[in-house]
N, CA and C atoms as a LAMMPS dump frame, in Angstrom:
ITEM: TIMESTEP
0
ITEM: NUMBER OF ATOMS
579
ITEM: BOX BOUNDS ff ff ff
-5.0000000000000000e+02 5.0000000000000000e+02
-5.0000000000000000e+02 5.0000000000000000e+02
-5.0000000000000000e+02 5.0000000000000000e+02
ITEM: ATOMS id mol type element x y z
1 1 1 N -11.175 21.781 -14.812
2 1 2 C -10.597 20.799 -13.921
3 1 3 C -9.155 21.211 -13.626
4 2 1 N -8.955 21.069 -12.212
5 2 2 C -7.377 21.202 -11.903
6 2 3 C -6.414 20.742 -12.255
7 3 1 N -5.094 21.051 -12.439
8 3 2 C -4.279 19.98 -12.12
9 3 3 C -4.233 18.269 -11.417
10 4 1 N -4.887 18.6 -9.826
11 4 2 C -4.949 17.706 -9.314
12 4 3 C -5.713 16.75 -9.521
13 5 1 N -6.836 17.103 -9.559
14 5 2 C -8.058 16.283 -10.085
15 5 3 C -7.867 15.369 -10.956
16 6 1 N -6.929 16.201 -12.611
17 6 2 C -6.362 15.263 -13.519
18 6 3 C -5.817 14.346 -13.504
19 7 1 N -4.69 14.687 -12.01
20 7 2 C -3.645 13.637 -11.364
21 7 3 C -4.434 12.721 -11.074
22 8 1 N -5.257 13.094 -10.174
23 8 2 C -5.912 11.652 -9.066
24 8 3 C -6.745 10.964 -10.24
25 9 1 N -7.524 11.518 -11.432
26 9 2 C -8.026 10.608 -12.031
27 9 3 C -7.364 9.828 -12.927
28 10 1 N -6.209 10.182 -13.196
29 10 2 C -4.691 9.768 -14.057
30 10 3 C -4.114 8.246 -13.628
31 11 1 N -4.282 8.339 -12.135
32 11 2 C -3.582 7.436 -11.309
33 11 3 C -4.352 6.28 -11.412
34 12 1 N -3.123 5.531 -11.364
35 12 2 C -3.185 3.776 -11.91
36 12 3 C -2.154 3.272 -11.305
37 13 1 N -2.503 1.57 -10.712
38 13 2 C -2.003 1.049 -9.949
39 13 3 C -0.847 0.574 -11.343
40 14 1 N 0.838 0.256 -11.128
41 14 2 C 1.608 0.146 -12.319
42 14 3 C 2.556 -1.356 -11.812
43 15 1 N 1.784 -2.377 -12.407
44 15 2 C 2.33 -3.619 -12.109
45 15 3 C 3.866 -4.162 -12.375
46 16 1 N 4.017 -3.367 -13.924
47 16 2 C 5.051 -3.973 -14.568
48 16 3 C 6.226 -2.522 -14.014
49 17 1 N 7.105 -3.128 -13.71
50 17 2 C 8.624 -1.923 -12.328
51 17 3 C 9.917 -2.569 -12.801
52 18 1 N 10.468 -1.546 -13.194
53 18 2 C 12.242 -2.5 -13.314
54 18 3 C 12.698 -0.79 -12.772
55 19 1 N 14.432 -0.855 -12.596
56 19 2 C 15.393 -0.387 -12.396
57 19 3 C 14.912 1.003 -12.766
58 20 1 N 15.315 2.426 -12.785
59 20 2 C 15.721 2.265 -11.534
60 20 3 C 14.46 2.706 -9.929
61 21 1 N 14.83 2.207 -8.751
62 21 2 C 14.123 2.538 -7.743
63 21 3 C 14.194 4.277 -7.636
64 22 1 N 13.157 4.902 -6.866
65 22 2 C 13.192 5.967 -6.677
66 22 3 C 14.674 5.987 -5.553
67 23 1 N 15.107 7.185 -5.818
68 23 2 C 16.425 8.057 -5.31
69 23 3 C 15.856 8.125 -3.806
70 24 1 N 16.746 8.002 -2.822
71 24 2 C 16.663 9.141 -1.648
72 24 3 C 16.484 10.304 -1.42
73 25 1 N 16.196 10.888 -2.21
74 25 2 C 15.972 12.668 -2.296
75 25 3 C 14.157 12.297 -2.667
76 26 1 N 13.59 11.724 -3.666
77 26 2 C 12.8 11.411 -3.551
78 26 3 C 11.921 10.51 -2.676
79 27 1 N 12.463 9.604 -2.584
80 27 2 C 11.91 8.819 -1.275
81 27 3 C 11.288 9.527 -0.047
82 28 1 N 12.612 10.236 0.702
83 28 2 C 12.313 11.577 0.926
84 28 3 C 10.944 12.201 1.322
85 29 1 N 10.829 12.681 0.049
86 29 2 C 9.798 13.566 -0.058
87 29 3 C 8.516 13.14 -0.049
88 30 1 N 8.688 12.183 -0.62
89 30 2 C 7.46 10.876 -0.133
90 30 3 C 6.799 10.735 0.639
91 31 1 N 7.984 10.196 1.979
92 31 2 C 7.433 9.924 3.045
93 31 3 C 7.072 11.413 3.802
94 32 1 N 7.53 12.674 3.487
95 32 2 C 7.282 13.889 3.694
96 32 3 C 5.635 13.844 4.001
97 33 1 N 5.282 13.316 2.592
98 33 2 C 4.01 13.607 2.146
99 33 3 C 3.083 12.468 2.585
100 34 1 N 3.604 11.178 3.076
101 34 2 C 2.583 10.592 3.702
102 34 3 C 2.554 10.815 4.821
103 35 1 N 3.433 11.632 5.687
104 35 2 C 2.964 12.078 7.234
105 35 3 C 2.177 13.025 7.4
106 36 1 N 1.516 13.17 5.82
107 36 2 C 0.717 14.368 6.495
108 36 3 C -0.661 13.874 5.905
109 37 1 N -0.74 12.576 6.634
110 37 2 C -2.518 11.573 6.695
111 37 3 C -2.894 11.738 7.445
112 38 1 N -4.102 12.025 7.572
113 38 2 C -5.243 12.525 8.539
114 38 3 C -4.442 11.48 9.716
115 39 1 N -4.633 12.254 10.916
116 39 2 C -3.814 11.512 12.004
117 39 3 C -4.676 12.228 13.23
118 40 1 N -5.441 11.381 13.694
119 40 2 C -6.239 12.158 15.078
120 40 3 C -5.311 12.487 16.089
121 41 1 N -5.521 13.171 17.304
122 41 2 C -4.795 13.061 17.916
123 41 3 C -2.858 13.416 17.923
124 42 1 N -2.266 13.445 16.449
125 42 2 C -1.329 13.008 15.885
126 42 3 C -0.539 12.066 16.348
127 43 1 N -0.877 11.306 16.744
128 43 2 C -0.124 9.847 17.073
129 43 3 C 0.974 9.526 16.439
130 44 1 N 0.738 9.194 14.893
131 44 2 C 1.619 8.828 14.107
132 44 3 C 2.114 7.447 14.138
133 45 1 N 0.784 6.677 14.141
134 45 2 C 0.292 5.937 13.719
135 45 3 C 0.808 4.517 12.793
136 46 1 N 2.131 4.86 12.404
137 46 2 C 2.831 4.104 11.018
138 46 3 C 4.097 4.186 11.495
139 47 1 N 4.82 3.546 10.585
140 47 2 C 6.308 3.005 10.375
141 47 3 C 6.312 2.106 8.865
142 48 1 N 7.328 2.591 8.264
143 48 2 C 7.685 2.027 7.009
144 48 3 C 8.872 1.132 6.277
145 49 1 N 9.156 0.429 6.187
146 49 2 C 10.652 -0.632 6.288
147 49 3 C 10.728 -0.224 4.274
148 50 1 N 12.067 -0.151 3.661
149 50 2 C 12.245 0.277 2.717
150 50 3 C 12.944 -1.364 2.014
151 51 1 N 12.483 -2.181 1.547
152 51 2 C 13.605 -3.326 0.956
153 51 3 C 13.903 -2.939 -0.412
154 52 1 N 15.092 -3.125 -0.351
155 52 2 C 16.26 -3.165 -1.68
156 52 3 C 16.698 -4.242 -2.381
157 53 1 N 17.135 -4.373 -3.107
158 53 2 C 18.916 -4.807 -3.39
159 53 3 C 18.111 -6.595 -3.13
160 54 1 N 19.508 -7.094 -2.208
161 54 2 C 19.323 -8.299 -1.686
162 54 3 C 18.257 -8.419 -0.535
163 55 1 N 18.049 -7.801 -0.365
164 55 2 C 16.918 -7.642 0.84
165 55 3 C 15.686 -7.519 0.173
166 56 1 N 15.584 -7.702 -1.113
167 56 2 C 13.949 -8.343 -1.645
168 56 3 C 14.121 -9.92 -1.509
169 57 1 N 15.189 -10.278 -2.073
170 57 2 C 15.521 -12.044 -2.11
171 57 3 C 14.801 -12.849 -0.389
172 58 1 N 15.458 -12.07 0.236
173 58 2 C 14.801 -12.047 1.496
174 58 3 C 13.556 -11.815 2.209
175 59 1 N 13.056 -11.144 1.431
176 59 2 C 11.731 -10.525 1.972
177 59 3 C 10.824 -12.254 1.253
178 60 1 N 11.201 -11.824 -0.228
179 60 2 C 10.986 -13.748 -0.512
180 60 3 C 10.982 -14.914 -0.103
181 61 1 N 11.763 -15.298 0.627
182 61 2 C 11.573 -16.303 1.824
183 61 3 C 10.972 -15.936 2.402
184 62 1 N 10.671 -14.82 3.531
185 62 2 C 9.707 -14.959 4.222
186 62 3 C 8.203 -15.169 3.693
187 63 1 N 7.832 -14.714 1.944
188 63 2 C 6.937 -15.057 1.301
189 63 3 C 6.693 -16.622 1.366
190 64 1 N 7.754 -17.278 0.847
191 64 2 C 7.685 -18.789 0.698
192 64 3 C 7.434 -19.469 2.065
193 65 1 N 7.756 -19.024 3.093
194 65 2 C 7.703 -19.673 4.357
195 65 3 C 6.003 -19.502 4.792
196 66 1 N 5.006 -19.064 4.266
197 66 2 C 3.886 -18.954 4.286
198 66 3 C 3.095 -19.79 3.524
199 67 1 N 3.713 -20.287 2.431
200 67 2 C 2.724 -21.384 1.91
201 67 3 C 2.595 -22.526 2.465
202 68 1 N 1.685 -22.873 2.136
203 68 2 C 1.271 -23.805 3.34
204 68 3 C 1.576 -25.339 2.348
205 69 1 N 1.657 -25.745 4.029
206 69 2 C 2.409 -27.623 3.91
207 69 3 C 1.883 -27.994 2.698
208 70 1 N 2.805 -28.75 1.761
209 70 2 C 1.988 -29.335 0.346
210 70 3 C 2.023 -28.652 -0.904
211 71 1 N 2.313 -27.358 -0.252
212 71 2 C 2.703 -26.612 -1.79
213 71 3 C 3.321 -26.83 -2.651
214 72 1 N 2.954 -26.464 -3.997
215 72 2 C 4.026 -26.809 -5.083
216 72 3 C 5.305 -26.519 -4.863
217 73 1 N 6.398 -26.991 -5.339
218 73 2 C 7.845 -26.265 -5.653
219 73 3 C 7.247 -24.594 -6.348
220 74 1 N 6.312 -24.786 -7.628
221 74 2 C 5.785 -23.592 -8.153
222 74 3 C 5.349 -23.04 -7.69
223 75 1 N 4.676 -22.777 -6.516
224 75 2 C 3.683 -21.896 -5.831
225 75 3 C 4.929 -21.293 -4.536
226 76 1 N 5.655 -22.202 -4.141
227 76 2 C 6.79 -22.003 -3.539
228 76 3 C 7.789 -20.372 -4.178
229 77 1 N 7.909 -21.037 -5.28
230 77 2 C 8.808 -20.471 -6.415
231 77 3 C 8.114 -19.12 -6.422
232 78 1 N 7.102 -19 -7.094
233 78 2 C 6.298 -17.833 -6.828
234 78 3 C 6.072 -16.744 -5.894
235 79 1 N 6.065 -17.765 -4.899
236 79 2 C 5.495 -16.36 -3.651
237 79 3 C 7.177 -16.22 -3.897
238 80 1 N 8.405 -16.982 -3.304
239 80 2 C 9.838 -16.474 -3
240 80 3 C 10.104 -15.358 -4.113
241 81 1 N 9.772 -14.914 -5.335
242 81 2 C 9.654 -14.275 -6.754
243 81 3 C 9.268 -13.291 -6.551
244 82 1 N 8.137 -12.944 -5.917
245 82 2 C 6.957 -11.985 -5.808
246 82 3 C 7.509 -10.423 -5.586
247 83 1 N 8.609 -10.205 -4.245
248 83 2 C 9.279 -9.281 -4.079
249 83 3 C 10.457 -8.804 -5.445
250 84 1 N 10.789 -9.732 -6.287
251 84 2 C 11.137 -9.253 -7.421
252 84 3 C 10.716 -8.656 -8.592
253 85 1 N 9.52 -8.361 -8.496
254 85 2 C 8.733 -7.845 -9.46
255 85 3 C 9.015 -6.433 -9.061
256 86 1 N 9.731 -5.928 -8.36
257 86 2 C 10.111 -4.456 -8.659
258 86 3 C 11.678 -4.053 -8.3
259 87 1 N 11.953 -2.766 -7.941
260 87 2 C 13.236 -2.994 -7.483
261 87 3 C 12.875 -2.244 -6.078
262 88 1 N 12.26 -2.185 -5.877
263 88 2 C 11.951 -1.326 -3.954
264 88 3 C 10.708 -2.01 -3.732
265 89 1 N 10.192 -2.659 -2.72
266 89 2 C 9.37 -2.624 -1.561
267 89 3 C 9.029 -2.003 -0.555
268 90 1 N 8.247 -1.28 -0.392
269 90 2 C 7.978 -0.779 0.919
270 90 3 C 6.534 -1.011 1.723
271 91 1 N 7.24 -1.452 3.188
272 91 2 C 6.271 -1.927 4.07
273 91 3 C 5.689 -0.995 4.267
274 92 1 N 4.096 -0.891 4.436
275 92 2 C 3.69 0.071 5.524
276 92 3 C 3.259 -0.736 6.512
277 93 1 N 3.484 -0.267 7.953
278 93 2 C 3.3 -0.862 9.039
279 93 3 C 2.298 -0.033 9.861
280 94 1 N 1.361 -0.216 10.629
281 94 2 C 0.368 0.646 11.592
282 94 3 C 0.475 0.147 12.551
283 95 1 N 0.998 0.892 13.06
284 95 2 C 1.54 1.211 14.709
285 95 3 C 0.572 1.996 15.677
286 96 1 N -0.439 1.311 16.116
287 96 2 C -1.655 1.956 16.494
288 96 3 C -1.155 1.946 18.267
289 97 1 N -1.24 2.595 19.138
290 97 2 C -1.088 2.669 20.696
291 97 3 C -2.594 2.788 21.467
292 98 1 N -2.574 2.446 22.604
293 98 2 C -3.876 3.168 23.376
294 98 3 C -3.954 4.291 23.497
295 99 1 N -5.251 4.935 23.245
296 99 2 C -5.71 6.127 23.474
297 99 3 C -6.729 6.182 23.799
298 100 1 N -7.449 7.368 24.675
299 100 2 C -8.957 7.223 24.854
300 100 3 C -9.824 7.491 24.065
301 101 1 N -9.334 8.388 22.878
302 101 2 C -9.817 8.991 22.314
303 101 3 C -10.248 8.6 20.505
304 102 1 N -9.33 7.768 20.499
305 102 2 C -8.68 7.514 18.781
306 102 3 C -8.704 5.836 19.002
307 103 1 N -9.767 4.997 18.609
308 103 2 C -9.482 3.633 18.495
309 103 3 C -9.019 3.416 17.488
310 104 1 N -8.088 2.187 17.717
311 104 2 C -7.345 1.327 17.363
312 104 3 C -7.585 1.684 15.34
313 105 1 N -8.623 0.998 15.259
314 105 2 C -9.149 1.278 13.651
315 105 3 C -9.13 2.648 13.253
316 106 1 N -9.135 3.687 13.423
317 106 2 C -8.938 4.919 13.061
318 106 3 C -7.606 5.075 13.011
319 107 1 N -6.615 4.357 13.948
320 107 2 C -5.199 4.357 13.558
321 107 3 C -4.645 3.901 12.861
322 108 1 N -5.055 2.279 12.288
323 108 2 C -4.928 1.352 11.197
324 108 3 C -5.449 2.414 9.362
325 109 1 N -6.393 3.382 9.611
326 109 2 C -6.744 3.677 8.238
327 109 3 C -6.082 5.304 8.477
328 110 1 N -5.611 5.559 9.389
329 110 2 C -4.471 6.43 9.498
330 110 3 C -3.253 6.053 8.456
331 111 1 N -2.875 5.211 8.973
332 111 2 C -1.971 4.45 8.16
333 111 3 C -1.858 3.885 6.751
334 112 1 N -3.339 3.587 6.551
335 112 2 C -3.296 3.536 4.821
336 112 3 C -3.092 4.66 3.956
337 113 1 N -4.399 5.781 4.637
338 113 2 C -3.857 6.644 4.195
339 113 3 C -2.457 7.338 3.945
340 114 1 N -1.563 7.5 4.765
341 114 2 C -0.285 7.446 4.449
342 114 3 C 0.529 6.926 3.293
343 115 1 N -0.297 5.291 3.688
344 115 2 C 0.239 4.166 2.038
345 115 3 C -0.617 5.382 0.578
346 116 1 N -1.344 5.663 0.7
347 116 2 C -2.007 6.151 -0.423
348 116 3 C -1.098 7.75 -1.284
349 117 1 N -1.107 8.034 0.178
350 117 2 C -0.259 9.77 0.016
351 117 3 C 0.721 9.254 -0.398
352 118 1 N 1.674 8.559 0.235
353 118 2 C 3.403 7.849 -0.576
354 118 3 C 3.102 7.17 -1.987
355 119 1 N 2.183 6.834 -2.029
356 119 2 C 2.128 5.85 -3.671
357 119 3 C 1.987 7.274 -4.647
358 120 1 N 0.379 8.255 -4.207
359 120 2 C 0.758 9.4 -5.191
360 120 3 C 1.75 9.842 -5.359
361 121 1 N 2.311 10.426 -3.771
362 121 2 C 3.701 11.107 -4.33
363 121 3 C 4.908 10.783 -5.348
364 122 1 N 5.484 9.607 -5.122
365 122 2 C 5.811 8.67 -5.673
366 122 3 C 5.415 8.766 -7.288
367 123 1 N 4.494 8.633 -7.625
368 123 2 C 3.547 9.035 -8.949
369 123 3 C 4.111 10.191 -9.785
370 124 1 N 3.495 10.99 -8.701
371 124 2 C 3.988 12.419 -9.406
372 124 3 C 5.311 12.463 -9.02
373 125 1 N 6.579 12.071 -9.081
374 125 2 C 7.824 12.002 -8.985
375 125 3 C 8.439 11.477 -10.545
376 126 1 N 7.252 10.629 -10.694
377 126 2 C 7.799 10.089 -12.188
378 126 3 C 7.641 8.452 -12.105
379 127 1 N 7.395 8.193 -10.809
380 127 2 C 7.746 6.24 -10.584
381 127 3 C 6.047 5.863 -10.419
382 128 1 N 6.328 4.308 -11.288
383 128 2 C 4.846 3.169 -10.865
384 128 3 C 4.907 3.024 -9.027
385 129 1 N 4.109 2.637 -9.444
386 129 2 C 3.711 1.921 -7.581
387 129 3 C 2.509 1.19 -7.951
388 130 1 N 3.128 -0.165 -6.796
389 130 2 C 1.48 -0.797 -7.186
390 130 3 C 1.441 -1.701 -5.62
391 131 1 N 0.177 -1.158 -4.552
392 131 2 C 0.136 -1.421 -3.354
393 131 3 C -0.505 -2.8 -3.525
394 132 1 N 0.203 -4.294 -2.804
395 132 2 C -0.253 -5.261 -2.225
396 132 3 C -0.587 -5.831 -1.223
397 133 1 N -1.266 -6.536 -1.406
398 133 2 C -1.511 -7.433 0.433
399 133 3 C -1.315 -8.653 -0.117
400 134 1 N -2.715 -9.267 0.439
401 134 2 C -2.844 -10.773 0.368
402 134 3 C -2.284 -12.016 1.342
403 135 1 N -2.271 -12.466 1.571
404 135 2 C -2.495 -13.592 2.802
405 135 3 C -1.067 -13.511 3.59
406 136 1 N 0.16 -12.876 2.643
407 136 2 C 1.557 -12.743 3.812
408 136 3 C 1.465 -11.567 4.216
409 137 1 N 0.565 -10.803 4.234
410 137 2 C 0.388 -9.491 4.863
411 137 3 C -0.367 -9.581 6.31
412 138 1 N -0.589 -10.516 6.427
413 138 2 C -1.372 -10.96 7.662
414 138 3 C -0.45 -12.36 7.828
415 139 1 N 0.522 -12.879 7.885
416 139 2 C 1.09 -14.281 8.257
417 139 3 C 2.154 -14.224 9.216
418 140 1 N 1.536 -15.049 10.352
419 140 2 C 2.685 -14.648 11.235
420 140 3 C 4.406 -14.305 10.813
421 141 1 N 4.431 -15.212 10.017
422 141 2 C 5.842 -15.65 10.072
423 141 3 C 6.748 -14.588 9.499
424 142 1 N 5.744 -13.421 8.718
425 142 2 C 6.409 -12.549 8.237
426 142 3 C 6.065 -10.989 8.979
427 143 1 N 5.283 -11.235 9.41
428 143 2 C 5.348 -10.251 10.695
429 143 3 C 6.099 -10.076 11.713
430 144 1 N 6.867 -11.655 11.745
431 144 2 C 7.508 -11.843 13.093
432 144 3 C 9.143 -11.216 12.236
433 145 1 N 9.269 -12.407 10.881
434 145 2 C 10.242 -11.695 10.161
435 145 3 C 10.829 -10.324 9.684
436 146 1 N 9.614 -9.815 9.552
437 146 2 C 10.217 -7.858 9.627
438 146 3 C 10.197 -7.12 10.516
439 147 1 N 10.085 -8.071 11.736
440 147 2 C 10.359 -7.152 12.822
441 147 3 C 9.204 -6.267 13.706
442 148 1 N 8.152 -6.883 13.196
443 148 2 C 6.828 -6.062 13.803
444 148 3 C 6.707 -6.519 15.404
445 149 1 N 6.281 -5.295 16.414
446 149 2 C 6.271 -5.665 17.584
447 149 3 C 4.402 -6.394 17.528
448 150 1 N 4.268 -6.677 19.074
449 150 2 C 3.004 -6.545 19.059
450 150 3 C 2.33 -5.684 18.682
451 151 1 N 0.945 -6.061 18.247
452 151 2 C -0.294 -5.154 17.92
453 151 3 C 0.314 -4.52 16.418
454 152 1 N 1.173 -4.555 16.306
455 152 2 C 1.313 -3.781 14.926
456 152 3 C 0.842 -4.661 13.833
457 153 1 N 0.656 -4.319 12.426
458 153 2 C 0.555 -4.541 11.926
459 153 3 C 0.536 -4.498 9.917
460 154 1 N 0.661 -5.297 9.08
461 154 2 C 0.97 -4.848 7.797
462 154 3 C -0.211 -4.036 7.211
463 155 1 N 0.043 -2.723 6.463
464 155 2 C -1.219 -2.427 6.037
465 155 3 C -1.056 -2.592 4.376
466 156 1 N 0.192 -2.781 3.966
467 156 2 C 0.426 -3.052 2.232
468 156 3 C 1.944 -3.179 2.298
469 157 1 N 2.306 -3.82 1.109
470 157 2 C 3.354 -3.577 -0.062
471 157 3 C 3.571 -2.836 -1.221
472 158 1 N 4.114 -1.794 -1.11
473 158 2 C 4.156 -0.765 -1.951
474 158 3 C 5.137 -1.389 -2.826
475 159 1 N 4.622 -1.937 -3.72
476 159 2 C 6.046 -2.133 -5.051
477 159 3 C 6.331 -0.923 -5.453
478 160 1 N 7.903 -0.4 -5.862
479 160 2 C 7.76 0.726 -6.501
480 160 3 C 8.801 0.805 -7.701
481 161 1 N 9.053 1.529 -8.403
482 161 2 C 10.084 1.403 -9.031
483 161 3 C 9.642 2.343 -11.118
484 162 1 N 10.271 2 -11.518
485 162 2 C 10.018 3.041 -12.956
486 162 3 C 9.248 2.13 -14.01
487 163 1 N 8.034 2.766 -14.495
488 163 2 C 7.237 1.672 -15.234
489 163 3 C 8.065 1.246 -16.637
490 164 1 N 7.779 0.092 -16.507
491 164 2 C 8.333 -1.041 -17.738
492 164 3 C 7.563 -0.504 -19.136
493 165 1 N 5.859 -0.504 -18.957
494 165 2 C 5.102 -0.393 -19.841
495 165 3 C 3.936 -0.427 -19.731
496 166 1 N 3.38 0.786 -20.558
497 166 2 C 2.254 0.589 -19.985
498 166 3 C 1.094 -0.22 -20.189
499 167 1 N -0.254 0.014 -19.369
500 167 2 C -0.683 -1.071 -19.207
501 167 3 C -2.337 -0.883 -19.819
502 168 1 N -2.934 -1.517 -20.348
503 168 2 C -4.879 -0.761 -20.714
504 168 3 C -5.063 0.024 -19.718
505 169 1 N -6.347 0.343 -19.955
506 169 2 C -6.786 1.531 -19.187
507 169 3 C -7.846 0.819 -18.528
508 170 1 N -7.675 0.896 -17.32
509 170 2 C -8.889 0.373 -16.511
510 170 3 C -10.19 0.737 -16.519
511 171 1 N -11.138 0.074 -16.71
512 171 2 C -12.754 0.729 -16.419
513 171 3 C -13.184 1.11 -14.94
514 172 1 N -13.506 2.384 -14.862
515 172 2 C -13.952 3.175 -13.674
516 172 3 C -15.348 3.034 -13.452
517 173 1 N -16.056 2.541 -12.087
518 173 2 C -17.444 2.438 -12.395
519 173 3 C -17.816 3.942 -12.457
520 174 1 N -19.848 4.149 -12.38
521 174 2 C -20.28 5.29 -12.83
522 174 3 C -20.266 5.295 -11.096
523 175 1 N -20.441 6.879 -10.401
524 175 2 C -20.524 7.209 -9.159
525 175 3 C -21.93 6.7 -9.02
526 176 1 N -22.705 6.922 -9.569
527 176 2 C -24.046 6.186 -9.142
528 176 3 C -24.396 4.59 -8.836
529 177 1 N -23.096 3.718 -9.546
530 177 2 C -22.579 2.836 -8.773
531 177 3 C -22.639 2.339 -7.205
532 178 1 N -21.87 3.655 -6.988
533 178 2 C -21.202 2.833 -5.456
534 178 3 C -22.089 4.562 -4.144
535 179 1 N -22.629 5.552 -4.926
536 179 2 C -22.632 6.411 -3.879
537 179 3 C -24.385 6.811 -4.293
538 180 1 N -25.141 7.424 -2.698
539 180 2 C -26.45 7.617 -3.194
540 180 3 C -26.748 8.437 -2.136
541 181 1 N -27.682 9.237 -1.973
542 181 2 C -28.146 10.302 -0.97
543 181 3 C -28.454 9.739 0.109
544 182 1 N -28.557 9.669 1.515
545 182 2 C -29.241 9.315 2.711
546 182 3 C -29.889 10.399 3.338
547 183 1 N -31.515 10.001 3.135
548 183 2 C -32.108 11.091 3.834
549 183 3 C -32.923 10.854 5.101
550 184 1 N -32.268 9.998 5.831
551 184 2 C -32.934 9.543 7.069
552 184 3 C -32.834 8.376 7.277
553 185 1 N -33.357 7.615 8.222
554 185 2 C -33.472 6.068 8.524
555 185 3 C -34.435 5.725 7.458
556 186 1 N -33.818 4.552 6.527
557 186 2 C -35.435 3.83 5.552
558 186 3 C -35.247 4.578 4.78
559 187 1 N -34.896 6.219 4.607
560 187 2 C -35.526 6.714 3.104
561 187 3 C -34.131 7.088 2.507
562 188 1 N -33.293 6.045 2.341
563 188 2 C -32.273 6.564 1.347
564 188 3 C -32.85 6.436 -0.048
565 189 1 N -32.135 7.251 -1.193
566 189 2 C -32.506 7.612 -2.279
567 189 3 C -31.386 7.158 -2.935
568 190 1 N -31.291 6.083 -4.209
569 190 2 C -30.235 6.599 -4.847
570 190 3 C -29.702 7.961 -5.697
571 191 1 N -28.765 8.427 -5.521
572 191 2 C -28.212 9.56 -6.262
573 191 3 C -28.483 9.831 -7.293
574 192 1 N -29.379 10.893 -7.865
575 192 2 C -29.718 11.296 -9.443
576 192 3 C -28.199 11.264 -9.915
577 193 1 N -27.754 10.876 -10.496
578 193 2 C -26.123 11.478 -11.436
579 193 3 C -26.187 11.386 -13.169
């Protein structure tokens, strides 16, 4: 087994992030490495917003401004919190355009991919990352808040930052799980493995 292989099976999403955020020299190199996601056409597909500092506190309100009428003070408290669980955020945004060639959805998983390439890199730099969504990733109010034009849209929250500690080891299903031979219409087979 390769190097890489080891890596990618190594890799784990890393919840617990304190101080310090990855450097600009790294960052960097990062995003180096997520522009080079399968990109039809090369469009380029994405845009990425970097929050820091006081500009997580912020990104927090726009969290809290999403719960809906009736919420607890706690649930309030929470989402406004949420961006503090690391010391960097980063948006990925998919910036999909018309084309004749490349719909819309091929530009959107353009773009994850990207999120995926920046979280490894990131990884192998030495820093956790742990990509989120969940219901303010799709809420107007924070779409409108970071500045997204039309049609764009959130594809994650990259928490990032240096792991606190680590965490169990996750259970991996078996590939025979989730993958199986197709040998025509009607006669798929599951996968001997």
């Amino acid at each position: 087994m390769n190097a890489i292989t080891r890596f990618l099976l190594d890799r784990s999403s890393e919840p617990r992030l304190e101080a310090p955020a990855p450097p600009k020299a790294v960052l960097d190199l990062a995003f180096k490495c997520a522009a080079r996601a399968p990109d039809h056409a090369l469009l380029r597909p994405w845009r990425y917003l970097v929050v820091e500092g006081i500009a997580r506190a912020e990104l927090g309100e726009l969290f809290a401004a999403t719960c809906p009428e009736g919420a607890s003070d706690q649930e309030q408290e929470k989402a406004r919190k949420s961006p503090l669980r690391a010391p960097m955020v980063i948006v990925g945004i998919a910036t999909p355009r018309p084309h004749p060639k490349v719909p819309e959805i091929e530009q959107v998983m353009s773009a994850a991919a990207g999120m995926t390439l920046l979280s490894l890199a990131l990884s192998d730099a030495g820093y956790g990352a742990m990509w989120r969504t969940g219901a303010v990733a799709y809420h107007p109010a924070v779409l409108k808040g970071l500045g997204l034009a039309e049609g764009e849209s959130i594809v994650g929250f990259l928490y990032t930052g240096t792991v606190a500690s680590a965490k169990p080891e996750v259970p991996r299903p078996a590939c025979s799980d989730y993958v199986e031979d197709w040998a025509g219409p009607g006669l798929s087979n599951p996968w001997p493995i």
